[in-house]
C-alpha positions as CSV (number, residue, x, y, z in Angstrom):
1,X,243.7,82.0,14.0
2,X,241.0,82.7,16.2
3,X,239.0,85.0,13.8
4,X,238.4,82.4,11.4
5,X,235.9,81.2,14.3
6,X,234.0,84.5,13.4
7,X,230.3,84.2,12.5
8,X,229.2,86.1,9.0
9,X,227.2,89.2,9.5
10,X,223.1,88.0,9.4
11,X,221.8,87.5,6.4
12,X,219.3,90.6,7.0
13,X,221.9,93.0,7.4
14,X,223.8,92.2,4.4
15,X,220.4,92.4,2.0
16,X,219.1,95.2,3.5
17,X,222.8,96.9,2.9
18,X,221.9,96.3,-0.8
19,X,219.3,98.2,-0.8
20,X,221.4,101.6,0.3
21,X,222.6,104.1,-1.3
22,X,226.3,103.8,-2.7
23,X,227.8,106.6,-0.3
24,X,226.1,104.4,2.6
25,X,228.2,103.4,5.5
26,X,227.6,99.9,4.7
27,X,228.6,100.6,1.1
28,X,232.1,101.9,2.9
29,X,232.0,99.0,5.3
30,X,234.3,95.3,4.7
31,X,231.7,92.9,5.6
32,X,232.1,89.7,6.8
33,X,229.8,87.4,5.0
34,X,228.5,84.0,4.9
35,X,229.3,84.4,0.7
36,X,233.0,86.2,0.7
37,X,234.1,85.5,4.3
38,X,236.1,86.9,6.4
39,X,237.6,90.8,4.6
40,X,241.1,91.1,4.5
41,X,242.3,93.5,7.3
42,X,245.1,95.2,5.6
43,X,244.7,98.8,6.8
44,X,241.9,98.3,8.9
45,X,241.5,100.7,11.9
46,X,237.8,99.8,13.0
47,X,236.3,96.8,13.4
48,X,233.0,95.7,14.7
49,X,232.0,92.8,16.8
50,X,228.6,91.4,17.6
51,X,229.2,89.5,20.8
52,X,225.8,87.7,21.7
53,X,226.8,85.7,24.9
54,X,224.8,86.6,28.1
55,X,224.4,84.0,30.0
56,X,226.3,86.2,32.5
57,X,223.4,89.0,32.5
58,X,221.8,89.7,36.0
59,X,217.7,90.0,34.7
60,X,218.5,90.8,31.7
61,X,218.5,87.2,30.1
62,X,218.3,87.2,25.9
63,X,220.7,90.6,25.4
64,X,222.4,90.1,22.3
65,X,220.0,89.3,20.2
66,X,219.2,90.9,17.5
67,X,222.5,92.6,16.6
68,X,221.5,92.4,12.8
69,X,218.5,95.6,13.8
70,X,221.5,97.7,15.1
71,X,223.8,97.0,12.0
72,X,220.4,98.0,9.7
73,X,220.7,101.2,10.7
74,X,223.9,101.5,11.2
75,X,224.6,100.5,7.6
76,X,222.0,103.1,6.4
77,X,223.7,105.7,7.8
78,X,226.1,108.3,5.9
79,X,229.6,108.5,6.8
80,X,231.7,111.9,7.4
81,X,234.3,113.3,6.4
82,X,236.6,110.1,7.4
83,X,239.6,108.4,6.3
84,X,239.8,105.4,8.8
85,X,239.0,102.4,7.3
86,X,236.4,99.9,8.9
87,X,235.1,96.6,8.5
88,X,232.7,94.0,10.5
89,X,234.4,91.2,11.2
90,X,230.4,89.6,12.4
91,X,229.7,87.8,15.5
92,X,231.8,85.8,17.8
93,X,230.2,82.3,19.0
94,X,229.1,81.6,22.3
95,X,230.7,78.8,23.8
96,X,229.3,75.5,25.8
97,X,229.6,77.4,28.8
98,X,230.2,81.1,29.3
99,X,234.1,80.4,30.3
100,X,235.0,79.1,26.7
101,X,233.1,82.2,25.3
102,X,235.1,84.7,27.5
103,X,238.3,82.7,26.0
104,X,237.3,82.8,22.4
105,X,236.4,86.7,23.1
106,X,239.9,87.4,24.6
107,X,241.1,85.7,21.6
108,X,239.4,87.7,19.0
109,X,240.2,91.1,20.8
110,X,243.4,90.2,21.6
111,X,244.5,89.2,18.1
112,X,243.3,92.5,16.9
113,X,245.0,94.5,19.3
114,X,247.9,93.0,18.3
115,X,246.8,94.5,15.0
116,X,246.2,97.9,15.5
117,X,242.9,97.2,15.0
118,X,240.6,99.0,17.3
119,X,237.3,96.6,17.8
120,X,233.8,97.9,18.9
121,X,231.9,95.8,20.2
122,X,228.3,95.1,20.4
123,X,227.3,93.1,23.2
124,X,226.1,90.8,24.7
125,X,225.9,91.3,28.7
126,X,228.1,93.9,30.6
127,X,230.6,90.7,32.1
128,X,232.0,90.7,28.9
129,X,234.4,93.9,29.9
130,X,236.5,90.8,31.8
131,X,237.0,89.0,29.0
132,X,237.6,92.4,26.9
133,X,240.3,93.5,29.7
134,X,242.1,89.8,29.5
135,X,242.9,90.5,26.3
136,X,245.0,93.0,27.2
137,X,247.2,90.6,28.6
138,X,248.7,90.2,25.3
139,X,250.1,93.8,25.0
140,X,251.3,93.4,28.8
141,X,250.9,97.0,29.6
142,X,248.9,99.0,32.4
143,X,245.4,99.3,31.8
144,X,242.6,102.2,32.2
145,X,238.9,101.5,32.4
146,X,236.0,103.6,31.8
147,X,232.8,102.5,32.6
148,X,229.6,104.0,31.8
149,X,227.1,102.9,34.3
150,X,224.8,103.8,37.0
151,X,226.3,100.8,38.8
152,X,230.0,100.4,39.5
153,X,229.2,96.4,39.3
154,X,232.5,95.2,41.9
155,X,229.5,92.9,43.3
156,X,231.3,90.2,45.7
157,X,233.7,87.4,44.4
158,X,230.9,85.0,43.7
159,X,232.2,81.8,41.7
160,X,230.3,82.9,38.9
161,X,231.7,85.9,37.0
162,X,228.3,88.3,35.7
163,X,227.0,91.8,35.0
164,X,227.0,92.6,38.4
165,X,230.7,91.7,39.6
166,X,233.1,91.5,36.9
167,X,234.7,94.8,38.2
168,X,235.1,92.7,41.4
169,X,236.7,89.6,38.7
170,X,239.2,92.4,37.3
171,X,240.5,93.9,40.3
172,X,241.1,90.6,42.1
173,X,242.8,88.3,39.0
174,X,245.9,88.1,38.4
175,X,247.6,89.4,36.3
176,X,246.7,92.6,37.2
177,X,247.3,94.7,34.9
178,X,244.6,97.4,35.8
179,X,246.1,101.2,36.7
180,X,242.7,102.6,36.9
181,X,238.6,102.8,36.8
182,X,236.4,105.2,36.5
183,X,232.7,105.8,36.7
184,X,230.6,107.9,34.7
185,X,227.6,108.2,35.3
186,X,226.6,106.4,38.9
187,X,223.4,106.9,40.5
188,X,224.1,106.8,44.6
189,X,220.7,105.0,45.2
190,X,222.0,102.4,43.4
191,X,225.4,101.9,45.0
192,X,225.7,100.8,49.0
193,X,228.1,103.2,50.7
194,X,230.3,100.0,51.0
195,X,230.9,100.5,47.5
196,X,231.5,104.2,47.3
197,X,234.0,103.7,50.0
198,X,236.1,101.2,48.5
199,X,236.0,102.9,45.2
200,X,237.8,105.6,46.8
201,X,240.2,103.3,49.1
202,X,241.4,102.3,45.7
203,X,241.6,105.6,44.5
204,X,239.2,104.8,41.7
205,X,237.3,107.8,40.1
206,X,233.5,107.7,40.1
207,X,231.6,110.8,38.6
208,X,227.5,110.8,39.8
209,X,225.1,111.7,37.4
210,X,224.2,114.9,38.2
211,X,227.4,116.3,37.8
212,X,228.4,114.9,34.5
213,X,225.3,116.1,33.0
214,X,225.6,119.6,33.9
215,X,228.0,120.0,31.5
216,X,228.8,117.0,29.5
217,X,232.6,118.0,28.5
218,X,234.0,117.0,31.6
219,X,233.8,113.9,30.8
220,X,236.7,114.4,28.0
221,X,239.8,114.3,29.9
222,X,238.2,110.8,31.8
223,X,237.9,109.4,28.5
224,X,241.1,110.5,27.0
225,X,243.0,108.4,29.4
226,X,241.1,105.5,28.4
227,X,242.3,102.4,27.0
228,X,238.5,100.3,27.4
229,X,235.4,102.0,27.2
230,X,232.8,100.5,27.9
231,X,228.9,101.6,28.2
232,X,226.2,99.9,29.9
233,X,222.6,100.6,28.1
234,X,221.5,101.1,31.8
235,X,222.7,104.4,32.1
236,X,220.8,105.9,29.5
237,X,217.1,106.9,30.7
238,X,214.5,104.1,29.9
239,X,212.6,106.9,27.6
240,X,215.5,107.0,25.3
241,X,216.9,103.0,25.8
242,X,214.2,100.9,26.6
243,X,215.9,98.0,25.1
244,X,217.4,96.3,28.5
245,X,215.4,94.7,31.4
246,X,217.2,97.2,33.8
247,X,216.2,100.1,32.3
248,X,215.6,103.3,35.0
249,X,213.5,106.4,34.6
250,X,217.1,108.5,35.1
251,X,220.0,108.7,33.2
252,X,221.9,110.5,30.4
253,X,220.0,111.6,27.4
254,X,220.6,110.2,23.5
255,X,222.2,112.9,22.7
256,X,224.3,113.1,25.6
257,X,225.5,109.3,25.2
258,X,226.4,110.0,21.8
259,X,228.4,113.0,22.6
260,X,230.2,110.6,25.2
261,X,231.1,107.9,22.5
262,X,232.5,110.9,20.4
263,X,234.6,111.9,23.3
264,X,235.7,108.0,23.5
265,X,236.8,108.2,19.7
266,X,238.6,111.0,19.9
267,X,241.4,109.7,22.3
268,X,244.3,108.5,20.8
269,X,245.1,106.5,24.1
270,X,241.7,104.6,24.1
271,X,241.9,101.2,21.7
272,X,238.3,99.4,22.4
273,X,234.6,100.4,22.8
274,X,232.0,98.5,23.9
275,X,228.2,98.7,24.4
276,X,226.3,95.8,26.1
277,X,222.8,94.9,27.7
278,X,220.6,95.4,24.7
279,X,217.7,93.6,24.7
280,X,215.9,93.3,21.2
281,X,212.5,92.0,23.5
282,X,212.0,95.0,25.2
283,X,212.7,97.1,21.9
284,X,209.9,99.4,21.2
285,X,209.7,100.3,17.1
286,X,213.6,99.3,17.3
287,X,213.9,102.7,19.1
288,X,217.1,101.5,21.2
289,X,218.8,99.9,18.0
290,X,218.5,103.0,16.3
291,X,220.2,105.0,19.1
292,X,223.4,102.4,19.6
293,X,223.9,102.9,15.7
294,X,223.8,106.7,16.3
295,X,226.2,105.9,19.2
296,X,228.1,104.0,17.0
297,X,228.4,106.6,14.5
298,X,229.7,109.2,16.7
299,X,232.4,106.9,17.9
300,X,233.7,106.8,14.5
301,X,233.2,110.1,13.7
302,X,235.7,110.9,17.1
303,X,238.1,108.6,15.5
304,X,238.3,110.2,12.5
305,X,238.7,113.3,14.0
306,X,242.2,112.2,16.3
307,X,244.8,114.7,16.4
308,X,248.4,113.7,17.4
309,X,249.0,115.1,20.9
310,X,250.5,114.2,24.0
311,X,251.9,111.2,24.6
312,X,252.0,110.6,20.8
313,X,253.9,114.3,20.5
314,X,256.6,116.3,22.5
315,X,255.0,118.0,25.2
316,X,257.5,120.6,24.5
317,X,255.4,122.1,21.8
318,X,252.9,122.7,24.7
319,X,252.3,126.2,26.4
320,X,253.5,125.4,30.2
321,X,251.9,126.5,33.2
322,X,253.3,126.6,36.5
323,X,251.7,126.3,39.9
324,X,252.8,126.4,43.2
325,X,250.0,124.6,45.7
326,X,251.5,125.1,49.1
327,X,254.7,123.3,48.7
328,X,253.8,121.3,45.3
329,X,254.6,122.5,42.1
330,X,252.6,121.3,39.6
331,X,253.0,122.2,35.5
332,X,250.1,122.3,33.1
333,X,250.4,122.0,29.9
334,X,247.8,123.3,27.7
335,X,247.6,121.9,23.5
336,X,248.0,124.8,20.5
337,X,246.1,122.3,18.5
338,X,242.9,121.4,20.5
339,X,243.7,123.7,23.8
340,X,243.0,120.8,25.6
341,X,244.9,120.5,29.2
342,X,247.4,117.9,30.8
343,X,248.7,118.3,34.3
344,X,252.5,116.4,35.3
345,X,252.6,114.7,38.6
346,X,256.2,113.3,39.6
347,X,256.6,110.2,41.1
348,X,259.4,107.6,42.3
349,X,259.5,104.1,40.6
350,X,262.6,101.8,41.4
351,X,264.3,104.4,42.8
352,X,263.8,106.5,40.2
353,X,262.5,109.9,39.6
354,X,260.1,109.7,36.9
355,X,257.0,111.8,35.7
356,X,254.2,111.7,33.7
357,X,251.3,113.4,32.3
358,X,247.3,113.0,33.1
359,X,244.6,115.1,31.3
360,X,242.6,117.5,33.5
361,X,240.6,120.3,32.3
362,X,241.2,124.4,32.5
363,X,238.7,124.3,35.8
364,X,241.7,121.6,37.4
365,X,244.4,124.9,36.3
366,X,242.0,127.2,38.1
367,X,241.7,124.9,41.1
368,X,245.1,124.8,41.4
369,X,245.4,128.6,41.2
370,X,243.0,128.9,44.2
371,X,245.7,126.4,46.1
372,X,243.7,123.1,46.1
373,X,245.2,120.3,44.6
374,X,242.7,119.0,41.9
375,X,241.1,115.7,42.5
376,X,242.6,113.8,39.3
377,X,245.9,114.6,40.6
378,X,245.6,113.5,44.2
379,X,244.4,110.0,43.3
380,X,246.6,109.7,40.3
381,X,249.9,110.9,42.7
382,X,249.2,108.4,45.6
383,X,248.6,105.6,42.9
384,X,251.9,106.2,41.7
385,X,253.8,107.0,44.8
């Protein structure tokens, strides 16, 4: 088994969780240490990964180190309301060469996939999506990316996978098992026009900064159709995350990156989290370290808060809404439970007529209503057909 190739949680982390109240996350927490080893994961839903490999970084050589400051406050924390049960599972080694750590990564993740076991991770450099994606392969089913980044990263097919092109690495490799990307969170400065145009020939979904952080909640029904999340520290402002060598004066706020990671918890669909790039070197009074715990934290707390709703219930249940765009019907349907909305797009597959549903928001009904046909839904339709 490829977790018993697990590193213990650091010594620091473990002692300092001593000192903690007993309604303490870290009290709540199965800890993999260096005394009882590896926690038995019998009912585990959540487990953390410290993933210190970054030999892949682009200038921002030495993230991953000191993962035992993020689990100190992470540890100190107080839990909510929460049933799902967690444990951290420690570190993953880093190989002789940054190909045998991208195996032993897509080993780890995979085997807890397999598990039911949702892993978030804490990286490590960005690059490490790849190896988080590959370990899909086990599960053999289409997957969806979200990337939080004011860089899309699809680079150029250099021979050496890093931060900067693994997007480039998973669109390219087979098997491809990738149905869709999407941006949050890209700054155009940062981006050639090359870029921008290819993300739409591929009818990718990129959503600029500005936009998202006008209002923060349409960023829910990107991250609902998630499987991977996964968050570069880059596209947090350098005043809140100065904890990365690539750290920019713009970029979402603490407290909208947390509200993001909630957003990521709460969907059913999405199954691993990660956040990479931190750099303990460039950490001012630990602020960073503090804020990927709080990030952290809200993930869970969007876990525990997961409702059972479409495609885990009968859309049936659902109020229907029916719109005619020119000459396309499309149906909305809207949740009793969370009045959140989903839109069905038909499509043909081996000569069959199939559908499905995406989620979209109330503004994609009204869109609709005014006869244009929402964005989501045109890339999503000439995916599919």
């Amino acid at each position: 088994m490829s977790l018993e190739l697990l590193l213990p949680v650091e010594e620091m982390a473990v002692a300092h969780t001593a000192l903690q109240s007993d309604l303490s996350l870290g009290k709540k927490i199965k800890l993999h240490t260096k005394k009882d080893g590896i926690p038995d994961l019998e009912g585990i839903q959540l487990a953390i990964v410290g993933i210190p490999e970054s030999r892949g970084a682009v200038d921002n050589i030495g993230a991953g180190k000191g993962l035992d400051v993020i689990r100190k406050y992470l540890y100190q924390m107080f839990p909510g309301n929460w049933h799902a049960s967690i444990a951290d599972l420690g570190n993953i080694p880093a190989g002789n060469e940054t190909g045998d750590s991208y195996f032993l990564i897509q080993e780890v993740l995979g085997e807890l996939l397999e598990q039911k076991i949702t892993p978030i991770i804490i990286g490590g450099s960005q690059d490490i999506t790849y190896a988080n994606y590959r370990a899909y392969d086990r599960i053999g089913k289409p997957v969806n990316i979200v990337s939080v980044d004011n860089r899309f990263d699809i680079g150029e097919m250099d021979p050496l996978l890093n931060s900067r092109n693994y997007l480039h690495y998973i669109v390219m490799d087979k098997p491809n098992n990738l149905f869709n990307y999407s941006n949050i969170g890209f700054q155009t400065f940062f981006n050639s026009q090359e870029e921008i145009d290819l993300m739409d020939k591929l009818h990718f979904e990129a959503y600029r900064l500005g936009g998202v952080t006008n209002d923060i909640t349409t960023v829910e029904p990107i991250l609902r159709d998630a499987d991977i999340v996964s968050l570069d520290l880059g596209a947090v402002r350098m005043s809140d995350a100065p904890a990365n060598n690539n750290a920019v004066p713009n970029g979402f706020y603490g407290d909208q990156i947390c509200a993001i990671a909630r957003y990521a918890g709460i969907s059913r669909k999405l199954s691993s989290f990660g956040i990479y790039e931190y750099n303990s070197k460039f950490d001012q009074r630990q602020h960073t370290a503090h804020l990927i715990a709080q990030t952290i934290w809200y993930f869970i707390e969007g876990f525990n808060l997961r409702i059972d709703e479409y495609p885990f219930s009968s859309k049936e249940n659902y109020k229907k809404y029916i719109v005619l765009v020119d000459d396309q019907t499309i149906n909305f349907y809207k949740s009793d439970k969370s009045e959140r909305w989903w839109m069905e797009i038909d499509f043909v597959h081996n000569n069959l007529e199939k559908s499905t549903l995406i989620p979209c928001t109330y503004q994609d009904y009204l869109t609709a209503n005014n006869q244009i046909l929402p964005e989501r839904w045109l890339k999503t339709f000439r995916k599919l057909n």
